[in-house]
C-alpha positions in Angstrom: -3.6 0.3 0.8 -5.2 -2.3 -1.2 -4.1 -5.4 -3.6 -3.8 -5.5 -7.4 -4.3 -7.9 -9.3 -2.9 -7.9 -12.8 -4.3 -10.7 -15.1 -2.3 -11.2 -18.3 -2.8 -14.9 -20.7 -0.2 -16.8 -18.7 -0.1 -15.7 -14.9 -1.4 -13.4 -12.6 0.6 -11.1 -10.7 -0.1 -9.1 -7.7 1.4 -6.0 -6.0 0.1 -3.4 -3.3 -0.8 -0.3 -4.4 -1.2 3.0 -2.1 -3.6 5.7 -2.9 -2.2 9.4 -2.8 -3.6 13.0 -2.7 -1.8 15.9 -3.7 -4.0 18.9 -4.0 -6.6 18.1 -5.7 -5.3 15.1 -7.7 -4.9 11.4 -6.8 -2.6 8.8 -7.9 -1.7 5.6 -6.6 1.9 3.7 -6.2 3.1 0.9 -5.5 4.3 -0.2 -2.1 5.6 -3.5 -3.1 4.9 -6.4 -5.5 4.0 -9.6 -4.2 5.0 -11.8 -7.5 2.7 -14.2 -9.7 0.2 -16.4 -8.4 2.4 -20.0 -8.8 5.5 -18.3 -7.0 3.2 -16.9 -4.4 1.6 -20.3 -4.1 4.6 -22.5 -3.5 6.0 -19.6 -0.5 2.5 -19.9 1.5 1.0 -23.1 0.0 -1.2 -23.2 3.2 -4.0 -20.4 2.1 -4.7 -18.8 -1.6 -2.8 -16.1 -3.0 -4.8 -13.6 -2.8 -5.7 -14.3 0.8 -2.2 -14.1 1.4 -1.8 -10.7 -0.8 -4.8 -9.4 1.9 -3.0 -10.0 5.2 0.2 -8.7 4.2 -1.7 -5.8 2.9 -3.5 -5.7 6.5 -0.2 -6.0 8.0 1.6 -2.5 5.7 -1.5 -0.5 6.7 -1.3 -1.3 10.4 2.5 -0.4 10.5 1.7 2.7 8.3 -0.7 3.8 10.8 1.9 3.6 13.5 4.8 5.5 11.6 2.0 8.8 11.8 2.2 11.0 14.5 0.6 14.4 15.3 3.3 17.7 14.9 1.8 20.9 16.6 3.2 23.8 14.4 3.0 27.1 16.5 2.1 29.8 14.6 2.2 33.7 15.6 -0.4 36.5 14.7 2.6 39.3 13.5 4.8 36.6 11.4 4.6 36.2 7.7 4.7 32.4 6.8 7.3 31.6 4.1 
């Protein structure tokens, strides 16, 4: 996951985005959106936006990570897959 960071004439705004394979193509979504610079500057007025943006980012991952878990798929020699 990573943060990003749209600037326009006015604000800035920032959102998580995820990167994703399928096949042989990747795209990226978005995990959530964080909100404009000023907004996120008056919640957490103790550290910078994108500071901010990074730790929560750091925080997703970390519980992403956890939410994966190995399956073992048993397979036999004679059975077609469908």
């Amino acid at each position: 996951m990573r943060v990003k960071k749209s600037v326009s004439k006015n604000t800035i705004n920032y959102a998580i985005i995820k990167d994703i394979k399928v096949g042989n193509k990747r795209t990226s979504t978005v995990v959530e959106n964080l909100g404009n610079h000023e907004t996120l500057q008056l919640l957490h007025p103790e550290m910078e936006p994108m500071e901010w943006a990074k730790l929560r980012t750091k925080e997703l991952t970390e519980l992403d990570k956890e939410d994966k878990q190995e399956i073992l798929v048993k397979l036999h020699e004679n059975k077609q897959l469908k």
